[in-house]
C-alpha positions as CSV (number, residue, x, y, z in Angstrom):
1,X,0.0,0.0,0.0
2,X,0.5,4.0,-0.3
3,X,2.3,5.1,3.2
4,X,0.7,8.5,4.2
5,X,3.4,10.3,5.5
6,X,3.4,13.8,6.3
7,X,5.3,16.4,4.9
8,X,6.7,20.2,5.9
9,X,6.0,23.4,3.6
10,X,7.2,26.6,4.1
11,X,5.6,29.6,6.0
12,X,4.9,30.6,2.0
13,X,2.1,27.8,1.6
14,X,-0.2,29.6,4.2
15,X,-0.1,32.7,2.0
16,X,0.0,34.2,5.6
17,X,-0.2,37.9,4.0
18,X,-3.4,37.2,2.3
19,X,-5.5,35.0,4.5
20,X,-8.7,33.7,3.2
21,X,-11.3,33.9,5.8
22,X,-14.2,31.3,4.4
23,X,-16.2,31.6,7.0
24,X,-17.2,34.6,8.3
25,X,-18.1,34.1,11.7
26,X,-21.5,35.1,12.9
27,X,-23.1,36.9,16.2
28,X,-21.4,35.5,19.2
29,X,-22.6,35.4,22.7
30,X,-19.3,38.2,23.6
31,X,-21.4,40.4,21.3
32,X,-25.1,40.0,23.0
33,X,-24.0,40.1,26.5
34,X,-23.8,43.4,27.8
35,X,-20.6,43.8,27.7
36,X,-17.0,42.9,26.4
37,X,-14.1,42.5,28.9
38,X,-10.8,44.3,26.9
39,X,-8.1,44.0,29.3
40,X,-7.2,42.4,32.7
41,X,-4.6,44.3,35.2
42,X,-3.7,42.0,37.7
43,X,-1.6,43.3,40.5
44,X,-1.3,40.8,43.6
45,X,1.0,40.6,46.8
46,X,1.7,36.6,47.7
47,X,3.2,36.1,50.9
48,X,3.9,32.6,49.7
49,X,3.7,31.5,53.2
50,X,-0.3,30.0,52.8
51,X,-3.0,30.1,50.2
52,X,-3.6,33.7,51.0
53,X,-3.5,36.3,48.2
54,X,-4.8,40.3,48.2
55,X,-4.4,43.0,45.7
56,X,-6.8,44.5,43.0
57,X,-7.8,43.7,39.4
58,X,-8.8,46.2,37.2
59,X,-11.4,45.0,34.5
60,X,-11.2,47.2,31.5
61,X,-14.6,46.9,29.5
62,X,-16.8,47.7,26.3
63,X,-20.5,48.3,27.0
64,X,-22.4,46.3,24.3
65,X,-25.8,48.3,25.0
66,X,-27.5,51.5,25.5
67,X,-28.0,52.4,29.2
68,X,-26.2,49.5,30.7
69,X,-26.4,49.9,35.0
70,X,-25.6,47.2,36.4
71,X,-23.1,44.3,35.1
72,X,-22.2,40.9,36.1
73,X,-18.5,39.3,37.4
74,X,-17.2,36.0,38.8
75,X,-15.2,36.0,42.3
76,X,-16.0,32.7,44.4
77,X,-14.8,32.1,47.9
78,X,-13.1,35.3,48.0
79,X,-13.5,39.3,49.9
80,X,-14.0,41.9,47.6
81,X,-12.8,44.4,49.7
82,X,-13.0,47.4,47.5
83,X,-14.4,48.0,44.1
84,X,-14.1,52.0,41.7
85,X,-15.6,52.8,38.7
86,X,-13.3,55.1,36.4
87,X,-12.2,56.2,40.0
88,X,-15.6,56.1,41.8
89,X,-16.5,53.9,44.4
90,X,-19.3,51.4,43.3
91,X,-21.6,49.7,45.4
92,X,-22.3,45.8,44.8
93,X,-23.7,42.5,45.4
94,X,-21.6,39.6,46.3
95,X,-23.6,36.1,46.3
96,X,-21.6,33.1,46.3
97,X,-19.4,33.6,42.9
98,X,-21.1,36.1,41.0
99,X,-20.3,39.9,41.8
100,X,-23.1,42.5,40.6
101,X,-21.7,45.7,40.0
102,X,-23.8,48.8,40.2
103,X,-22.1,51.3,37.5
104,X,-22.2,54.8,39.0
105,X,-23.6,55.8,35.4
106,X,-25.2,54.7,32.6
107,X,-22.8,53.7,30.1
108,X,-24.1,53.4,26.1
109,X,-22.7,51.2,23.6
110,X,-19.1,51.5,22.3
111,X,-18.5,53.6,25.8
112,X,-15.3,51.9,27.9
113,X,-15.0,52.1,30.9
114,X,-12.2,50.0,34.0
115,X,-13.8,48.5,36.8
116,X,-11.6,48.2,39.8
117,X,-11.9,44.8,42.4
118,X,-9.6,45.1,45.4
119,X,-10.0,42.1,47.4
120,X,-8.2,39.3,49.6
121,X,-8.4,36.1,51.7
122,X,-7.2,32.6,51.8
123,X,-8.6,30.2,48.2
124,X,-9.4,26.6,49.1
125,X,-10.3,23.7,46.7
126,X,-8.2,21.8,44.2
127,X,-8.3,24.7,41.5
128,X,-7.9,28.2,41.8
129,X,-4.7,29.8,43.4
130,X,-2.7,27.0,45.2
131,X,0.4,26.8,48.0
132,X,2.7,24.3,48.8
133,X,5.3,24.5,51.2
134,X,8.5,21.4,51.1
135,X,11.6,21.3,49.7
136,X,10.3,23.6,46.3
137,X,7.4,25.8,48.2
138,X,5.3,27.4,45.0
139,X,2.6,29.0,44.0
140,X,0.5,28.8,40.8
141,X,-2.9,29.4,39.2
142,X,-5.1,26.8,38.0
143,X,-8.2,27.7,36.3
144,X,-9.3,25.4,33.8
145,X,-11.9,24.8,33.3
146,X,-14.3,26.9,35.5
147,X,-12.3,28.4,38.3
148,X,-10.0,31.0,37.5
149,X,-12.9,33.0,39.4
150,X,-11.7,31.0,42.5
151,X,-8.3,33.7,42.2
152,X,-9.2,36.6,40.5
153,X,-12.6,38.6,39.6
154,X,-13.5,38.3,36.0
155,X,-16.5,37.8,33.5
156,X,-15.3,33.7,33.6
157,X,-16.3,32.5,29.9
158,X,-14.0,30.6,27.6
159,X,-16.2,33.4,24.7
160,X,-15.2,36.5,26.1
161,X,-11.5,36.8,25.3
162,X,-9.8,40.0,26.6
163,X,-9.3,41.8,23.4
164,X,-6.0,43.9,24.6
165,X,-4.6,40.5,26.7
166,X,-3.7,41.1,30.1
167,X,-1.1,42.5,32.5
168,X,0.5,41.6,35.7
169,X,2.2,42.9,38.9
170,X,3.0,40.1,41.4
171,X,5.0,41.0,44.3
172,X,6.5,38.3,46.5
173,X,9.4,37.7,49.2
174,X,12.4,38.6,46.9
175,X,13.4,35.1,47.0
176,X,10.9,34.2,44.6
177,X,10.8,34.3,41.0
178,X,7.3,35.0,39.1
179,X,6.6,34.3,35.8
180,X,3.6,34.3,34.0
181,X,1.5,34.7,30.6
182,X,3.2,37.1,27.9
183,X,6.8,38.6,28.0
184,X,8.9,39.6,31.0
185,X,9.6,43.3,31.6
186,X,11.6,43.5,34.7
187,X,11.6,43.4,38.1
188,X,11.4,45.8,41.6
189,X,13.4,44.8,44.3
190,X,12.9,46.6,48.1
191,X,12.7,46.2,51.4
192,X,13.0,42.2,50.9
193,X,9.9,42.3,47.9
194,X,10.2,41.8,44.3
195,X,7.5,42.7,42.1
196,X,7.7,41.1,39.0
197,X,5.7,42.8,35.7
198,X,4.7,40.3,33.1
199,X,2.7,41.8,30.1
200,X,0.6,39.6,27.4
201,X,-0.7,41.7,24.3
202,X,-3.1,39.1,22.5
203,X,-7.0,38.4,23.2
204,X,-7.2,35.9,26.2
205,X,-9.8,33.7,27.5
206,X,-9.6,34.0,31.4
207,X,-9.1,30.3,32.0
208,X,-5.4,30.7,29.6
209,X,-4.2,33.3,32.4
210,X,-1.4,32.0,34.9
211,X,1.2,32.9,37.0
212,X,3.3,30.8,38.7
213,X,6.0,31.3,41.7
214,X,8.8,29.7,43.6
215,X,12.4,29.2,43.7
216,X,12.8,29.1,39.8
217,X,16.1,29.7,38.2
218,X,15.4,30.5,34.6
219,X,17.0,30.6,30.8
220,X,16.0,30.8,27.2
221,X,16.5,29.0,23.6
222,X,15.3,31.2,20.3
223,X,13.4,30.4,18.0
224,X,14.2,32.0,14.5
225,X,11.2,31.8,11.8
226,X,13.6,34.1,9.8
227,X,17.1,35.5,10.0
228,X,15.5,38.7,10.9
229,X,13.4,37.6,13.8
230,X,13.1,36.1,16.9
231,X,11.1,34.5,19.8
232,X,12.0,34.1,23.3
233,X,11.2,30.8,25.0
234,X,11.8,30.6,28.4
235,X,11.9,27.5,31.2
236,X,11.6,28.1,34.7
237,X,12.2,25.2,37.1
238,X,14.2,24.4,40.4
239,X,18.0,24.2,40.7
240,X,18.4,21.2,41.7
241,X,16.7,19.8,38.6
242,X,19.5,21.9,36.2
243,X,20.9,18.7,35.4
244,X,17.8,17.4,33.7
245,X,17.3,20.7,31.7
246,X,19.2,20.3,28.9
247,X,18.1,17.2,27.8
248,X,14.1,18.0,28.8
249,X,14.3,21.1,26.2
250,X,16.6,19.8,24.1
251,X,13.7,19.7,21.3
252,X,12.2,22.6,22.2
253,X,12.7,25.1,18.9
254,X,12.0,21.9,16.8
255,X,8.6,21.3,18.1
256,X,7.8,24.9,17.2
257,X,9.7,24.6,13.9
258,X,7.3,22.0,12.9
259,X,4.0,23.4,14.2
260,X,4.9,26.8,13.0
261,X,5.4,25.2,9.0
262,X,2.4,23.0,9.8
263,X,0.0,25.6,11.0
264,X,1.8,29.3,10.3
265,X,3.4,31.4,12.3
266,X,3.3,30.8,16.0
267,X,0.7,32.8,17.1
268,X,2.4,35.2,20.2
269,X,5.1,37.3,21.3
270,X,6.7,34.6,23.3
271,X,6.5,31.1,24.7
272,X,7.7,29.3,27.6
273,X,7.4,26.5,30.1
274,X,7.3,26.6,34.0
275,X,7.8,23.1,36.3
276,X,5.3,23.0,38.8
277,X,5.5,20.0,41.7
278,X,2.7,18.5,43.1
279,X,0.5,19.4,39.9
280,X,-2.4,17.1,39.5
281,X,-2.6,18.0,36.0
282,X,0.3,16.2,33.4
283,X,0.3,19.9,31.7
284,X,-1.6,23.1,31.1
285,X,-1.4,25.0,27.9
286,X,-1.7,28.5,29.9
287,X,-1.1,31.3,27.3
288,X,2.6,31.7,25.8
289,X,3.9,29.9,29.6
290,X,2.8,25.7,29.4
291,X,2.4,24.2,32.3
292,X,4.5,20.9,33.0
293,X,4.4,18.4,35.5
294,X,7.8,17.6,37.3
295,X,7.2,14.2,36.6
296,X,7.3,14.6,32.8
297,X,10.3,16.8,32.6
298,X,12.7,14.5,34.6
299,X,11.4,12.0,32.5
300,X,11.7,14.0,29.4
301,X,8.3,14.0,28.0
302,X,8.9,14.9,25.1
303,X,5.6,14.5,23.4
304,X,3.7,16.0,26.3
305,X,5.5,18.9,25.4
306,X,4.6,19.1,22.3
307,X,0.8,18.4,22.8
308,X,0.9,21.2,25.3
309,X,2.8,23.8,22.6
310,X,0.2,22.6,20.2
311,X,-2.3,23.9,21.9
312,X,-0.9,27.8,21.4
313,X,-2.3,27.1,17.7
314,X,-5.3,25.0,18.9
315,X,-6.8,26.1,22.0
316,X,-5.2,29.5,22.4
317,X,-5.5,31.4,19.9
318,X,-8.4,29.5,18.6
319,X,-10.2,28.5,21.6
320,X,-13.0,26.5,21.7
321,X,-17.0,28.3,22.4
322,X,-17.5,26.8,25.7
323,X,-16.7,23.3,26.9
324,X,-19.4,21.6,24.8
325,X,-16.8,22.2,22.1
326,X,-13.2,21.1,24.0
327,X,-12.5,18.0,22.0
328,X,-11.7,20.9,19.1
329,X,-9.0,22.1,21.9
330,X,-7.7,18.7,22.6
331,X,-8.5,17.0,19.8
332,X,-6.2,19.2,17.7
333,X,-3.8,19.0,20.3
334,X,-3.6,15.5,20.7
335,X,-3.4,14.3,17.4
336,X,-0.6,17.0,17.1
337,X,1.6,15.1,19.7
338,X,1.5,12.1,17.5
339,X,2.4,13.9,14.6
340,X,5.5,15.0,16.5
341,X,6.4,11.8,17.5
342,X,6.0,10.6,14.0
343,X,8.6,13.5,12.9
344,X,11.0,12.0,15.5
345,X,10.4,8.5,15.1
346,X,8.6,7.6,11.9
347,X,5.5,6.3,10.5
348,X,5.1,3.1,12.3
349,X,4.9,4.3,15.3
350,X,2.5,7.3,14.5
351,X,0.4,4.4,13.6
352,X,1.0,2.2,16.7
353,X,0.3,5.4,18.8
354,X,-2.7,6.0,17.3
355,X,-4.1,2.4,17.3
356,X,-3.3,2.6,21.1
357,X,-5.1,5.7,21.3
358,X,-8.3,4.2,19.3
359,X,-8.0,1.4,21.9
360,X,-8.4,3.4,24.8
361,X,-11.7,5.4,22.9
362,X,-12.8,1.6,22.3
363,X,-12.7,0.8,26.2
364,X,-14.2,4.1,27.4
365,X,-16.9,3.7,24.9
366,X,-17.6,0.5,26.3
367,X,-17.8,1.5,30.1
368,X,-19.0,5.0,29.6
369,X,-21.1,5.8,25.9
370,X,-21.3,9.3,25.4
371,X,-21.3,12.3,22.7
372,X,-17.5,13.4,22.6
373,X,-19.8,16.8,21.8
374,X,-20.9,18.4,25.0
375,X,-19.6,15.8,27.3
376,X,-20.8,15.0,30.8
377,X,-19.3,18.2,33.1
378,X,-17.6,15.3,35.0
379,X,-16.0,14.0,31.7
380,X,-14.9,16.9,29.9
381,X,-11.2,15.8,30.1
382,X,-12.0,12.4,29.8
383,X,-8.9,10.2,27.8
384,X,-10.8,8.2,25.8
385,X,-13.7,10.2,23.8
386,X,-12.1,14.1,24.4
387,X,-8.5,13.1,23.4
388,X,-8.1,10.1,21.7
389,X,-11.5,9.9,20.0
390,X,-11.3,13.6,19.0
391,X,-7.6,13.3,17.7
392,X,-8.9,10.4,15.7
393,X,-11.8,12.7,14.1
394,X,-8.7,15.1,13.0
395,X,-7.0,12.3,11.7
396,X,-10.4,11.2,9.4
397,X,-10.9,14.8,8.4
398,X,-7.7,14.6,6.8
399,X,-8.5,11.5,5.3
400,X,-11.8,13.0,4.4
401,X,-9.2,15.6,2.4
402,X,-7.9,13.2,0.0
403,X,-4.0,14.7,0.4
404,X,-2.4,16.5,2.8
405,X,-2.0,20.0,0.7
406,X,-6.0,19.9,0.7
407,X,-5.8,19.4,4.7
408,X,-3.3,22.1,5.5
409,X,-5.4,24.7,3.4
410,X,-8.3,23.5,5.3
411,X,-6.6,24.3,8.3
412,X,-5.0,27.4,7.5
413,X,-8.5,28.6,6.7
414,X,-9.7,27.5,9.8
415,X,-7.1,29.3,11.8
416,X,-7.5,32.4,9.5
417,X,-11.1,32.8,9.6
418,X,-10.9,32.1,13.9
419,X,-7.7,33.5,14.7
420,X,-7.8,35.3,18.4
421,X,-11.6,34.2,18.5
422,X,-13.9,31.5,19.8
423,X,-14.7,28.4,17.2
424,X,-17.0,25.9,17.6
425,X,-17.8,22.8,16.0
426,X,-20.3,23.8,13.7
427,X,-17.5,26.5,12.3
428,X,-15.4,23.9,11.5
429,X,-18.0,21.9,10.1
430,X,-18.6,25.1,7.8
431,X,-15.1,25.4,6.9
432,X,-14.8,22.0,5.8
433,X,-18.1,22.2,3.8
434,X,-16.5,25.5,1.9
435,X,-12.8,24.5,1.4
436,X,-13.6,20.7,0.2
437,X,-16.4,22.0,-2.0
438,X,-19.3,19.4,-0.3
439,X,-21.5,18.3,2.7
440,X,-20.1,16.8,5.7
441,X,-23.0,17.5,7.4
442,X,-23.3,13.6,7.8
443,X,-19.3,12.9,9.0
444,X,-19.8,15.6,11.9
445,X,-23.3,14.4,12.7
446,X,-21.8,10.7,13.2
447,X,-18.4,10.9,14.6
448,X,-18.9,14.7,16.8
449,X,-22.6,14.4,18.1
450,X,-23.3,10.5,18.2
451,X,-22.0,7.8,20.0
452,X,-20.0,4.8,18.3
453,X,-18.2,3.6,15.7
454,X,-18.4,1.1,12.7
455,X,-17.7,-2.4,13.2
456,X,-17.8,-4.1,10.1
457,X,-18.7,-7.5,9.3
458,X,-17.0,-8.7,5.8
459,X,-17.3,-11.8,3.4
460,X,-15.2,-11.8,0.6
461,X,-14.4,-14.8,-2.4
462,X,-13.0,-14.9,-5.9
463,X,-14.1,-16.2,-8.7
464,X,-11.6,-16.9,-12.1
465,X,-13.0,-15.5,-14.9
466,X,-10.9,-16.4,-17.3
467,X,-8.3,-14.3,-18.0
468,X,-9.6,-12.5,-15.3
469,X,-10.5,-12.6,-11.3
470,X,-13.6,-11.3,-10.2
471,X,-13.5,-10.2,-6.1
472,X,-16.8,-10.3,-4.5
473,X,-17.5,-8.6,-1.0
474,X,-20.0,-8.2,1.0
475,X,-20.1,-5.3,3.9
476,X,-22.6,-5.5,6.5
477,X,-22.3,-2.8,9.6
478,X,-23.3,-4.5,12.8
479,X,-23.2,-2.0,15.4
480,X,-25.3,-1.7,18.1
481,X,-24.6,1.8,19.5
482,X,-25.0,5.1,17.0
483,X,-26.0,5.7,14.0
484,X,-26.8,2.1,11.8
485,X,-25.1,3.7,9.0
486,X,-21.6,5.2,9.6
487,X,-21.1,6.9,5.7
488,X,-17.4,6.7,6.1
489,X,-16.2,6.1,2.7
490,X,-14.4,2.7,3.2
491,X,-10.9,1.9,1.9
492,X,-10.4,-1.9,1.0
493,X,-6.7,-3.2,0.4
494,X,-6.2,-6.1,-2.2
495,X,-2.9,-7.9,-1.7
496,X,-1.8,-9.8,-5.3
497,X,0.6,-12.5,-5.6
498,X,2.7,-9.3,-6.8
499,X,1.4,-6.2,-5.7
500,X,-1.4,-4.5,-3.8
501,X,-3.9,-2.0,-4.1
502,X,-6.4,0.2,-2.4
503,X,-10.3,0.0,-3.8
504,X,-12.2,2.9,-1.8
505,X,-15.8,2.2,-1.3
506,X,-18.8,4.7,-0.9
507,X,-21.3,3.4,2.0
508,X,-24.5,4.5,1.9
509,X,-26.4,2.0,3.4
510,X,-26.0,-0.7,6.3
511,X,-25.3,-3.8,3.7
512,X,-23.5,-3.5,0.6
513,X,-22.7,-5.6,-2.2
514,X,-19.5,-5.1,-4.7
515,X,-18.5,-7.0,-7.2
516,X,-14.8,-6.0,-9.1
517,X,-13.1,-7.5,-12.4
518,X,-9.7,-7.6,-11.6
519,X,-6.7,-8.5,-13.7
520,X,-4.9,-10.5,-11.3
521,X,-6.0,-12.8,-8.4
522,X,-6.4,-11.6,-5.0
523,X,-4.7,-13.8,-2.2
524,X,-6.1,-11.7,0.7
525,X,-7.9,-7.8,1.6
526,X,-7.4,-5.7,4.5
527,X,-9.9,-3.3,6.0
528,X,-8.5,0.0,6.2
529,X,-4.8,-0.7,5.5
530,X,-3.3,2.5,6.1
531,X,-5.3,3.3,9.2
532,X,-7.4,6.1,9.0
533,X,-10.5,5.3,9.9
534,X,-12.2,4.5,13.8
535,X,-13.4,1.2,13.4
536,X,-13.3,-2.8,14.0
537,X,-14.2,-5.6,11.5
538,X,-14.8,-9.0,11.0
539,X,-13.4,-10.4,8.0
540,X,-14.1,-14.1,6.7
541,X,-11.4,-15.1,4.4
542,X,-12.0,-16.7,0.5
543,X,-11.5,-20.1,1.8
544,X,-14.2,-20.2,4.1
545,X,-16.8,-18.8,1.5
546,X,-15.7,-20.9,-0.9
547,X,-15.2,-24.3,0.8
548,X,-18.8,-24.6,1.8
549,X,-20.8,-26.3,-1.1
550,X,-24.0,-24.0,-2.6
551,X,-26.8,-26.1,-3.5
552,X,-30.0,-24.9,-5.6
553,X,-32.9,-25.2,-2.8
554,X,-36.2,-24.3,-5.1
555,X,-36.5,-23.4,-8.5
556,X,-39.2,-23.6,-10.9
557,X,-37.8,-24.7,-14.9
558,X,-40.5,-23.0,-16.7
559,X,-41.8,-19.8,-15.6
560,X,-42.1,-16.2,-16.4
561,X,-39.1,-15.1,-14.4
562,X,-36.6,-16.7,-13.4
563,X,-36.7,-17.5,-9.5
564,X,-34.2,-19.5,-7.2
565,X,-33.4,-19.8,-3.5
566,X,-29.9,-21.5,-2.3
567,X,-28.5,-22.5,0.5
568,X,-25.8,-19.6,0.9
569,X,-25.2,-16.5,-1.0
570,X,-23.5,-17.7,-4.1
571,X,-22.2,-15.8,-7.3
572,X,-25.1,-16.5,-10.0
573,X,-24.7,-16.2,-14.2
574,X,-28.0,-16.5,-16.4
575,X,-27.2,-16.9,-20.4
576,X,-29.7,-17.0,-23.1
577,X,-29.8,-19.8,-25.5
578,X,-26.9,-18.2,-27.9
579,X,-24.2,-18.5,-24.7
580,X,-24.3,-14.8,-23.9
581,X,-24.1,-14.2,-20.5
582,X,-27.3,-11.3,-20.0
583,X,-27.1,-11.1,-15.9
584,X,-25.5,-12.1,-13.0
585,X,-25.4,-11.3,-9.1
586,X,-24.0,-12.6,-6.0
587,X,-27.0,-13.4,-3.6
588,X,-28.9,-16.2,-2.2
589,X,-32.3,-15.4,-3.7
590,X,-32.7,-14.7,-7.4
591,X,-36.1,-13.4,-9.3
592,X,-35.0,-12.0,-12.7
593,X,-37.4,-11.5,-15.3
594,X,-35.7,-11.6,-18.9
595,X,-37.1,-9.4,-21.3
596,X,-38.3,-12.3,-23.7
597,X,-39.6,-15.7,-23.9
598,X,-36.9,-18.4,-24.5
599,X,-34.4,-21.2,-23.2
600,X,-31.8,-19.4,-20.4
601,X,-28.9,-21.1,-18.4
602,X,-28.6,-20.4,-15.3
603,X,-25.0,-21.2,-13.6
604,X,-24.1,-21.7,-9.5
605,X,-20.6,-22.7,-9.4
606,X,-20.0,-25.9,-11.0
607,X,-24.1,-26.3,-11.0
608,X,-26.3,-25.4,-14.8
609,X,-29.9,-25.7,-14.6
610,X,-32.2,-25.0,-18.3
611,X,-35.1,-22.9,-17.7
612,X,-37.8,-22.0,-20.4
613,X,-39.1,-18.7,-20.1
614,X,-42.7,-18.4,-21.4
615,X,-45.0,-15.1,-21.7
């Protein structure tokens, strides 16, 4: 067979400078609410003795309607302790999580105005802000996926991005190294504080927002997309894990060399990685600074790297539109590792990791069915549907492209037309129907918002024909849980004494029969040889069709049609009284009427019966 193996293009095939936006995207929820958050200001004091925080974040917004009063934040289990409009105290309601801010005047739309939190006290829970003392005491944010509330006040959906990014001033024991989303401009030192100022210029969805603090010692590798520029990526982690450094990073500009002439230009000013130890979490992609458990970088994880630098592409810049929609986030993401680890070690095991993976979406489907669209709350990061199954449905889509210059365009226009934005999956759905020219409709119906997969119950046999072989299958799917008809076109593989071959074949209904003149004899097939599609089969070989003898059950030798029953489906010939053959069929029932009177032949393997036709 054809191996699929992926290939790099330059930054030129993107045609980065005149990006083709197919889909334009249509009234989002950021645009009906009543307002639109521009920019965070995050300035905190962490005495990195406790989970105790206090400081002030100033909310810079966009009023979406005339005469808006009154507005809506998220703070949960923590004091607001002071809050200013443009300068003027506010007054407020504080319920459990949600903060209602009476605006000291009406505000139309288009007006802007910065609304000013201060507020304190000690977070609890397993997300939020989080302390640990030990050996490497830290400090780091967690929000994903619904608590970066739990740390800071802000309008806590994935759909309203921060147009202008967000800004920070941590100050800590001077001890303590910060670092955080965006690019690093310095640091204040006195009286035994440092305040570090981080700055992050791109639109941000409040969950991608982190900082991070302990002991760090820090450096940097460059990346160069040309000779004439450059972008920072810096590691933070403990120095008493230096010696592992060199060796955990070592692949670090290659991973972005690859993305970056996969999917264009790496999307931000900078990127980074931070250690963090205990982190329950194998990696975040916060903003431009990934997340990385201290387990995976002493053990050089390289792919969980990648995966997590993926997501700057795929789940940063565009970020899924709400968690109904986060197998686009790690589906991307996760078949991106394996097509890192198929850069660094070959084909083979791209496949093997990706059989693996559709394993592991066979087993969760088994113990818990569900939609990998809009999962359970409890399973939105489950392994087996929102990563493997998802990074499987990118890996059909570009199967579903035919070649893989078709499925980089159709991902350059899907970053183009969502860049800095929200997607969702009827976007890409759209996108797909636009760049590809058709409707796949059905493909998302079946693989995004149903349950299940194909399994595929095959019977093939050969019959010479001399000087040719005819192959005979017949595809039956027997699935009990989704759709009866999966529409996935179907790639057969035909191995000859001296060759092979792929025959593709268009389902459209839950049995099929095909029937193919071939030139030389087929020894065996293969369901899906080169591995693209989510599915198991059942095939029964030539031998066992053929071995069992086909006898003629009924049949009437003068009628006005010709009608049969045998005992197994069976190829049948029916030749008029010349010798030329005028029909045949592979099937256990015949009723054929000819279209005149006469004497036919009708031939089951080695069987001939006469049959006189009358009118």
């Amino acid at each position: 067979m054809n191996i699929i193996t992926l290939f790099l293009v330059t930054q030129s095939f993107f045609n980065i400078e005149n990006k083709q936006v197919f889909y334009p995207e249509p009234i989002r929820a950021e645009s009906i609410h009543s307002y639109n958050v521009l920019h965070y200001l995050i300035d905190l004091e962490l005495p990195m003795t406790s989970r105790y925080l206090e400081g002030a974040v100033t909310i810079s917004a966009r009023s979406n309607e005339d005469n808006l009063t009154i507005l809506d934040l998220q703070l949960s289990g923590l004091s607001v302790d002071s809050l200013k409009v443009d300068g003027v105290t506010a007054s407020y309601s504080h319920n459990y999580e949600t903060l209602y801010v009476n605006l000291p005047q009406a505000y139309n739309q288009g007006d802007s105005f910065d609304i000013m939190v201060g507020y304190s006290g000690t977070c609890s829970g397993s997300m939020g802000y989080l302390w640990y003392s030990g050996s490497r005491p830290i400090s780091y944010t967690l929000g994903c996926p619904f608590c970066t509330r739990r740390w800071m006040p802000c309008y806590d959906r994935l759909w309203d991005k921060a147009d202008n990014g967000v800004e920070f001033y941590i100050t800590v024991p001077d001890t303590y190294t910060v670092c955080a989303t965006g690019e690093y401009l310095g640091k204040d030192v006195a009286g035994g504080m440092a305040t570090y100022h981080w700055k992050h210029n791109y639109p941000i969805s409040p969950y991608l927002i982190h900082f991070a603090s302990s002991i760090y010692i820090t450096y940097s590798d460059w990346y160069h997309p040309s000779a004439a520029d450059s972008i920072e990526i810096k590691y933070h982690f403990w120095p008493q894990d230096t010696i592992y450094a060199p060796t955990a990073f070592q692949h670090t500009t290659d991973m972005m060399y690859f993305y970056d002439s996969l999917y264009g230009d790496y999307p931000f000013e900078r990127y980074g990685m931070v250690i963090l130890h205990p982190f329950y979490y194998a990696g975040m992609e916060h903003q431009t600074m990934s997340s990385i458990y201290r387990s995976g970088f002493v053990s050089y994880d390289y792919y969980l790297m990648a995966h997590e630098m993926s997501h700057m592409w795929w789940g940063d810049m565009v970020t899924c539109f709400g968690w109904a929609n986060v197998w686009l986030n790690e589906g991307f993401a996760t078949y991106s590792d394996a097509l890192y680890k198929e850069r660094r070690q070959g084909h083979q095991s791209f496949i093997n990791l990706m059989i693996s993976r559709r394993n592991s979406y066979f087993q969760a489907e088994a113990s818990s069915p569900h939609s990998m669209y809009d999962p359970p709350e409890n399973l939105i990061f489950a392994w087996g549907h929102t990563y493997c199954k998802a990074s499987w449905v990118c890996h059909m889509i570009r199967y579903l492209c035919g070649d893989d210059n078709t499925w980089l365009n159709l991902l350059a226009a899907y970053r183009d037309s969502f860049a800095y934005k929200n997607a969702s999956t009827d976007d890409l759905n759209q996108i797909m129907n636009q760049v590809l020219v058709d409707d796949y409709d059905w493909f998302f119906d079946e693989w995004v918002y149903d349950m299940g997969y194909p399994n595929y119950d095959v019977a093939w046999g050969k019959v010479y024909e001399s000087p040719d072989w005819r192959l005979i299958l017949d595809i039956t799917q027997v699935q009990s849980l989704g759709p009866a008809v999966f529409h996935m076109p179907l790639p057969i593989g035909v191995d000859y004494p001296s060759g092979d071959t792929i025959i593709t074949l268009a389902i459209d209904q839950v049995s099929h029969h095909f029937e193919f003149l071939l030139a030389q004899e087929p020894i065996d097939i293969t369901v899906d040889p080169e591995t693209w599609i989510i599915q198991k089969n059942t095939v029964t070989g030539c031998e066992e069709v053929i071995a069992k003898e086909v006898f003629i059950e009924n049949i009437r030798t003068i009628s006005r049609a010709i009608e049969m029953k045998l005992t197994a489906p069976s190829l049948i010939k029916v030749f008029d009284i010349t010798g030329r053959k005028i029909y045949e069929t592979f099937a256990e029932e015949l009723n054929y009427k000819p279209s005149s009177a006469g004497i036919y032949h009708v031939i089951v393997g080695d069987k001939k019966q006469r049959i006189v036709i009358v009118k």
